[in-house]
C-alpha positions as CSV (number, residue, x, y, z in Angstrom):
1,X,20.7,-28.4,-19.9
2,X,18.5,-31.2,-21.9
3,X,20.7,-34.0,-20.9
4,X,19.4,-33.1,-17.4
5,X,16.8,-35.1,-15.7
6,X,15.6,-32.8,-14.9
7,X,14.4,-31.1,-18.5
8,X,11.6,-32.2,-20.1
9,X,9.1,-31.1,-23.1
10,X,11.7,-27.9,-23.5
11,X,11.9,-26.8,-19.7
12,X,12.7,-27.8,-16.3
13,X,9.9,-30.0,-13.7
14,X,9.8,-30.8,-10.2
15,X,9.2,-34.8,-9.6
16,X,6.4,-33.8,-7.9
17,X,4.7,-31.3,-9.4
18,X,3.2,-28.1,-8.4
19,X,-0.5,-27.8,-7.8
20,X,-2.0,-24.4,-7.5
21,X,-5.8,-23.3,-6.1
22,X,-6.3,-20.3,-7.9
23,X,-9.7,-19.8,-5.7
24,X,-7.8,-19.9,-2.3
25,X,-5.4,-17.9,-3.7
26,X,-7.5,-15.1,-5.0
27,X,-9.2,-15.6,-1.5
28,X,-6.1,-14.9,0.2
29,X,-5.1,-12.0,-2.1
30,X,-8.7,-10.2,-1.1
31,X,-7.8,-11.4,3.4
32,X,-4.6,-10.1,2.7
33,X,-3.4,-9.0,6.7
34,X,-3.3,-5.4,7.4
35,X,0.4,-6.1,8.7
36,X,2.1,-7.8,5.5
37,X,4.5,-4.7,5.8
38,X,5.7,-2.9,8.9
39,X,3.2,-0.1,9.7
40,X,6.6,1.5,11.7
41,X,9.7,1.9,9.8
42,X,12.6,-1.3,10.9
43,X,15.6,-0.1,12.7
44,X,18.3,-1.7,11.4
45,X,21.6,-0.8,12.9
46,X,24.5,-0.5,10.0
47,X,27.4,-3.4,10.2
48,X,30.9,-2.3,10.8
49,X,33.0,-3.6,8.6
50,X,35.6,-4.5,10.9
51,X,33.9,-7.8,12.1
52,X,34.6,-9.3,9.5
53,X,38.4,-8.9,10.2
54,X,38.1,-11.0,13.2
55,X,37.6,-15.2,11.9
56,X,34.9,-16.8,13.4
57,X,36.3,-18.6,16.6
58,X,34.7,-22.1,16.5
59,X,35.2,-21.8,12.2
60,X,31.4,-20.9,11.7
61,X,29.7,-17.4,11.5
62,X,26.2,-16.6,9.8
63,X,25.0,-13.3,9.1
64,X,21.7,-12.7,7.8
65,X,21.0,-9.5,5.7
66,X,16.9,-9.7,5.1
67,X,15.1,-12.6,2.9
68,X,17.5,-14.9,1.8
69,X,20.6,-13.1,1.5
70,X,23.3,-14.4,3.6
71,X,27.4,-14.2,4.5
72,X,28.5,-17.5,5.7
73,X,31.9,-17.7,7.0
74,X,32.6,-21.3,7.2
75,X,36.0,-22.8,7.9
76,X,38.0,-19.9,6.6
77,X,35.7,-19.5,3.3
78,X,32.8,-16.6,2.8
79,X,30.1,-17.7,0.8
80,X,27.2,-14.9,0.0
81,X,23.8,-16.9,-0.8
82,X,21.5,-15.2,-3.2
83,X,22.4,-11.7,-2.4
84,X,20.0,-8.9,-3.2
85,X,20.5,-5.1,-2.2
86,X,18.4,-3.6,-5.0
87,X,15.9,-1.3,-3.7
88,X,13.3,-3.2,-5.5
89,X,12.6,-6.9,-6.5
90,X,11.2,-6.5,-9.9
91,X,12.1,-5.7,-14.0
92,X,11.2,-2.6,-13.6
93,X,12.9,0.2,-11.2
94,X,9.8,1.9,-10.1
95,X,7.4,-1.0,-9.7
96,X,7.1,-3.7,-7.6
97,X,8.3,-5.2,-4.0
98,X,10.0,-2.6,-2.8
99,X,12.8,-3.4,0.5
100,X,11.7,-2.4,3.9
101,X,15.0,-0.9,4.8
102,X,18.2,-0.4,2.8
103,X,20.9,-2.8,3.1
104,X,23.2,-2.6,6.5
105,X,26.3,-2.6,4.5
106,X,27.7,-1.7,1.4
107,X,28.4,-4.0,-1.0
108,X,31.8,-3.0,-1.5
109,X,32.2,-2.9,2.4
110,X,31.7,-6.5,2.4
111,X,35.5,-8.4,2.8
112,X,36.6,-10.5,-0.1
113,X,34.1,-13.0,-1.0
114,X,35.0,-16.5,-2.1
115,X,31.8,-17.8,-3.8
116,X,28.3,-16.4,-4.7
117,X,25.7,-18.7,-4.5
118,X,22.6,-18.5,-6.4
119,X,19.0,-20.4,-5.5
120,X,17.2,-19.5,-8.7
121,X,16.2,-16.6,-11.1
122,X,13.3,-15.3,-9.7
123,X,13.8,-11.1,-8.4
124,X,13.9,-11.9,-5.6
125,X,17.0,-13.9,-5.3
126,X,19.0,-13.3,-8.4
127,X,19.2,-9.2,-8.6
128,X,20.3,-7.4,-11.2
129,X,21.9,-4.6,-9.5
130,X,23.5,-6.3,-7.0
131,X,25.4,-8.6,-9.3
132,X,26.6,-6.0,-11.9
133,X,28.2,-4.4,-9.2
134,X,30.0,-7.5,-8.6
135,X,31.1,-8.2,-12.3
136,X,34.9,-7.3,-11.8
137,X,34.9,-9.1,-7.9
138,X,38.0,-12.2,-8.2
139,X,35.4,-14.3,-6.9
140,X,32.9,-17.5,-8.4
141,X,29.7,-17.3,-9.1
142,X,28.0,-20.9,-8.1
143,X,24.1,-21.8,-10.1
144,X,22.1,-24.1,-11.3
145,X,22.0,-24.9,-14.8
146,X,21.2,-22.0,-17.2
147,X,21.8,-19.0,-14.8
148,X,24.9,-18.6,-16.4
149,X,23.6,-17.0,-19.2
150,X,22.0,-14.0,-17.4
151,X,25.2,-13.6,-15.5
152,X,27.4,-13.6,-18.3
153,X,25.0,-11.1,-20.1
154,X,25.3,-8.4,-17.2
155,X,28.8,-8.8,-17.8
156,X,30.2,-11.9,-15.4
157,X,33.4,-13.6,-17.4
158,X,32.4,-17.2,-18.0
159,X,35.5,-18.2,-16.4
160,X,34.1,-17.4,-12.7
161,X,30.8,-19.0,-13.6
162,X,30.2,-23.1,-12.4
163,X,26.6,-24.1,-13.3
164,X,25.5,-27.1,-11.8
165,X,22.8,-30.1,-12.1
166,X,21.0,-31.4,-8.9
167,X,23.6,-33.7,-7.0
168,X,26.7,-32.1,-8.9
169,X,29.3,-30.4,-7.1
170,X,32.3,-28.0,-7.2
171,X,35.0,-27.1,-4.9
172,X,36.2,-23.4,-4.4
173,X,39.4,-23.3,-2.5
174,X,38.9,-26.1,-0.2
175,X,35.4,-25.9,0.3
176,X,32.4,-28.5,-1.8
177,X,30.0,-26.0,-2.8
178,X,27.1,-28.9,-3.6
179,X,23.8,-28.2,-5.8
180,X,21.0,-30.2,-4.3
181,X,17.4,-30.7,-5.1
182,X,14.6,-28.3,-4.2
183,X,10.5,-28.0,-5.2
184,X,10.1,-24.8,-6.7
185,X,10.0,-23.2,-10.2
186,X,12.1,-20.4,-12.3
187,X,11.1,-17.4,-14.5
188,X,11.8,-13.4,-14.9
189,X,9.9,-11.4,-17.3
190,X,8.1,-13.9,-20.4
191,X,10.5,-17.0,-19.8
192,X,9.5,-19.7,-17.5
193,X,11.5,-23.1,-16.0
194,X,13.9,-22.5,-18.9
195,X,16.5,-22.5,-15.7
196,X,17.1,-24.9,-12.8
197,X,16.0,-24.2,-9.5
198,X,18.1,-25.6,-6.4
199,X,19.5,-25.5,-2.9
200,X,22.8,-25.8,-1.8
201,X,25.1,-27.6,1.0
202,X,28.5,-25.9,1.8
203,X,30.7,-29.0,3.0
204,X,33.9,-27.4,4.6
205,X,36.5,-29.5,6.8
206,X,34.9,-29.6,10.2
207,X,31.7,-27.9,9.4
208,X,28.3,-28.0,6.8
209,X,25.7,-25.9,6.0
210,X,22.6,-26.5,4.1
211,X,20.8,-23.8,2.4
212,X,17.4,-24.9,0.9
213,X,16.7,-21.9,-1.5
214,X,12.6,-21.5,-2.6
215,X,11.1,-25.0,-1.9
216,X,7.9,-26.9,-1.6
217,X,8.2,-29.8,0.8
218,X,9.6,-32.8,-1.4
219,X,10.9,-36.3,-0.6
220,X,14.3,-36.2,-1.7
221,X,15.2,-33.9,1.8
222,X,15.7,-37.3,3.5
223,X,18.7,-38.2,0.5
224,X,19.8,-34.4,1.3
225,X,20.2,-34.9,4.8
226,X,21.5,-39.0,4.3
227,X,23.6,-38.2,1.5
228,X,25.4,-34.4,3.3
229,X,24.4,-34.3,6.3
230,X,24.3,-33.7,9.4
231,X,24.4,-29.8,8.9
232,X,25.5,-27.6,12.2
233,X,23.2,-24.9,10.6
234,X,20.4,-24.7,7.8
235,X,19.1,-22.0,6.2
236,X,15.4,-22.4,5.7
237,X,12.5,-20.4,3.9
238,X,10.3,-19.9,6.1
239,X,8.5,-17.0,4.5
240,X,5.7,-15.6,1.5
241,X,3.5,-19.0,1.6
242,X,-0.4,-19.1,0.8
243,X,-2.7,-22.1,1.3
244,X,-3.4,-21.2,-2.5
245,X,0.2,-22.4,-3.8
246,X,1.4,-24.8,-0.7
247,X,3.8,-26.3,-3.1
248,X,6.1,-23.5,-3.7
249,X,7.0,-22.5,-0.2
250,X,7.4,-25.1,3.2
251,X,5.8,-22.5,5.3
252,X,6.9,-22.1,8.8
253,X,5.6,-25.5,9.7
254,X,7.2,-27.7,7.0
255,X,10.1,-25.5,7.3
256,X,10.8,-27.1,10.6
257,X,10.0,-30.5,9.4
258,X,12.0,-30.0,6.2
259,X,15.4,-29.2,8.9
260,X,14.9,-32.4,10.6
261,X,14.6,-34.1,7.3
262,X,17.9,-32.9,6.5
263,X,19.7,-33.2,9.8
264,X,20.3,-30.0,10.8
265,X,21.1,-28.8,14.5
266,X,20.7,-25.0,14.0
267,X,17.9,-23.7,11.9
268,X,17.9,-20.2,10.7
269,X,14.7,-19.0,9.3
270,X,15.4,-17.3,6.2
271,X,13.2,-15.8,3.2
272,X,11.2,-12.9,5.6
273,X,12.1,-9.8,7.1
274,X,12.9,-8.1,3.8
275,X,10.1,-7.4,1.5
276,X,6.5,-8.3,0.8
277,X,5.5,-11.5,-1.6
278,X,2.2,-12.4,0.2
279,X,-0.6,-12.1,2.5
280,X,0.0,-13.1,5.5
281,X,1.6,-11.1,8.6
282,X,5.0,-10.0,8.1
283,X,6.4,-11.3,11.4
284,X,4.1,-14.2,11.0
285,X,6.6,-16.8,9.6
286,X,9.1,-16.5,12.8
287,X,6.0,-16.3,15.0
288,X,5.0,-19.8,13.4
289,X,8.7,-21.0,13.1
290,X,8.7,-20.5,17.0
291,X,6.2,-22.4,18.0
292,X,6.5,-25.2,15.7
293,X,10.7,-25.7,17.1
294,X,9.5,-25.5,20.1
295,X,7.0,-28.6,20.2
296,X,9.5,-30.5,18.0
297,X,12.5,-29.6,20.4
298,X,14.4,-27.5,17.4
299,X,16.6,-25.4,17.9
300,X,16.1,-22.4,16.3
301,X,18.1,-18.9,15.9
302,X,16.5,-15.4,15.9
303,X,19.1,-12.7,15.0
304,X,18.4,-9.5,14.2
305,X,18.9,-8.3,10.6
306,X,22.2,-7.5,9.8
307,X,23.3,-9.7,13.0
308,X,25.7,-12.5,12.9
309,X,25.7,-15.2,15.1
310,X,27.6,-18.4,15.8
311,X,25.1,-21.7,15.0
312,X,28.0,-23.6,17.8
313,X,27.2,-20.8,20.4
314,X,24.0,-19.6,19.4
315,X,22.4,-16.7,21.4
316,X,18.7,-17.0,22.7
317,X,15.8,-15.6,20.8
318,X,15.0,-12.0,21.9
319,X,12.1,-10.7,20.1
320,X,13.2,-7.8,18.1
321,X,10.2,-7.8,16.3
322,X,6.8,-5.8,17.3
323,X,3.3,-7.6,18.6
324,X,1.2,-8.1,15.6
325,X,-1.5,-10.0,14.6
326,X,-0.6,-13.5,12.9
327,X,-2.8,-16.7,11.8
328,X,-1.4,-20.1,13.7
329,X,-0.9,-23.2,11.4
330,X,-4.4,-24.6,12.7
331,X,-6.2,-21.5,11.4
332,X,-4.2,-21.0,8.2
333,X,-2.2,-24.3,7.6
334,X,0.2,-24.7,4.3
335,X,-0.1,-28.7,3.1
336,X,2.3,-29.3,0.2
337,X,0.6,-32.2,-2.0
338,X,2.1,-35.4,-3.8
339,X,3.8,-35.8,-0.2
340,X,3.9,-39.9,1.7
341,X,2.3,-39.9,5.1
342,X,5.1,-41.2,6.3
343,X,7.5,-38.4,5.3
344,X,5.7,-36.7,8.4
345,X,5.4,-39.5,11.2
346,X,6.2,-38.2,14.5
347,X,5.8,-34.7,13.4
348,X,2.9,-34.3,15.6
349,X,3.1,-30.5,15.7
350,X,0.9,-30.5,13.0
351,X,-2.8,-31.7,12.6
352,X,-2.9,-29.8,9.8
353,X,-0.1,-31.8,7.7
354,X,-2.6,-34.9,7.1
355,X,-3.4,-34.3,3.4
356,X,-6.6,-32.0,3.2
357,X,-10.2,-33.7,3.3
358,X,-10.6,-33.2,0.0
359,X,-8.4,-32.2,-3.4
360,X,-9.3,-28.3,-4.3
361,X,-9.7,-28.0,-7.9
362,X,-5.9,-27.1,-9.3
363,X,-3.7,-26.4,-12.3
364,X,-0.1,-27.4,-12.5
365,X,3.3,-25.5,-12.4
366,X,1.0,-22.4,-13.1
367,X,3.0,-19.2,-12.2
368,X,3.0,-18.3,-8.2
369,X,1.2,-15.6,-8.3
370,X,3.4,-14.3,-5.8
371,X,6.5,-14.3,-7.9
């Protein structure tokens, strides 16, 4: 881990580091929306197991579970990304984000799984529940740098473990599994950055998808989508932004951007739909998403949760999700900082991505107060 770049002054940093506005963000904690959770419990219909038997016709198949836990079936491989089906997203068992609906499958009604991917250590993507009840699956765990450690300790053997520096890769039965870059930050209970954050890019034979884990906008998604791309899908947070902490999450707006950067054809927004992490509208960040693909001419899925769908076929957006109130990007825009003008030329579907009037007053790689 110190031989990394990326380690510096006993922990892990972003190139660009992240700014916070701790008045904006105390702002938005007190103009929270009334609709940051579903006022009506989600209907979420329960997966038979038996699609899974049938492969994926075209060799691609996404199915989205809530937040950012995935199944990607991708030229005969199944890859879970950051998979999460505690009932709560915290240390403690009765405190904390609690999910909106429990999972719409069983963990051990999922088929064989042939890697598990993981974004970072925050509770929200790297659950503790979820993977002790995978410690004896036959299948590899894939991280970034030091997240073997809290694997191992809830009892994953080291031999299924691959940790991972920015840019490495590994390849699990015939598919590159490859760690790439992302602007974010790491941390459970009293330990911070003392683990590497990431995305990933699963390269298979005729397809690729890029996952972007919990990211700020950053530069280095041009050398993701150069270097791996084109993607027939990405899988991109979307959700749990404030204009307090821009750096830590794209938003729905950047979130497009950030697919083009890459090359994608298909975006999925991902990191919603599950549990609450900030203040703004709950169906907000596909409401935004929306829009935004729409001016840039993205194409954009919309599945339900627990729906697969195929990113070569994809189905048109139905609106599963009720009428509520939601802010635009021109009335509540998210600006990472430290980004070049000309990382968003021709991305006219924002105004609101020049670089604000004038700098708020900040503090650096401060913890999200969200996370």
């Amino acid at each position: 881990m110190e031989r990394s770049p990326q380690w510096k002054d006993g922990g892990f940093v972003n190139p660009q580091p992240i700014i916070n506005d701790w008045e904006r963000s105390l702002s938005g904690m007190f103009h929270a929306s009334p609709d940051t959770s579903p006022q009506a419990p989600l209907t979420v219909e329960r997966i038979d197991p038996k699609r899974f038997a049938t492969p994926p016709p075209d060799g691609l198949r996404i199915t989205w579970f809530g937040h950012s836990s995935t199944l990607v079936e991708v030229d005969g491989h199944r890859v879970l990304t950051d998979p999460v089906w505690g009932r709560r997203t915290s240390p403690l068992e009765w405190l904390g984000p609690k999910r909106w609906f429990p999972a719409p499958i069983e963990l051990s009604e999922l088929p064989p799984i042939d890697a598990v991917v993981i974004s970072h250590d925050h509770y929200d993507h790297l659950d503790f529940a979820t993977v002790h009840a995978m410690k004896d699956w036959n299948t590899t765990f894939v991280v970034p740098l030091g997240i073997g450690a809290h694997l191992e300790y809830w009892g994953i053997p080291a031999a299924r473990i691959v940790e991972l520096d920015w840019w490495e890769r590994t390849r699990v039965k015939g598919l590159d599994i490859v760690c790439t870059p992302s602007r974010h930050a790491s941390g459970r209970f009293l330990q911070q950055n003392k683990t590497l954050w990431s995305g990933w890019a699963l390269v298979g034979p005729a397809h690729r998808v890029y996952y972007s884990g919990d990211t700020g906008l950053f530069p280095a998604m041009e050398e993701i989508g150069a270097k791996l791309g084109p993607f027939d899908a990405t899988m991109i947070e979307t959700g749990q932004y404030g204009a307090g902490w821009p750096d830590w999450h794209l938003g729905p707006e950047q979130a497009v951007l950030a697919h083009r950067l890459v090359r994608g054809r298909l975006m999925l927004p991902v990191h919603w739909g599950l549990l609450t992490l900030a203040s703004h509208a709950w169906t907000e960040p596909m409401e935004r998403s929306l829009v935004a693909a729409k001016h840039d001419g993205v194409s954009i899925a919309a599945p339900r949760l627990g729906q697969d769908f195929f990113p070569q076929t994809p189905p048109a957006v139905q609106r599963w999700w009720p009428e509520v109130p939601w802010q635009t990007a021109e009335q509540a825009p998210i600006v990472a900082s430290q980004i070049p003008p000309a990382l968003r030329e021709g991305h006219s579907a924002l105004p609101l991505l020049a670089s604000p009037a004038s700098p708020p007053a900040v503090s650096p790689q401060a913890a999200n107060p969200a996370e």
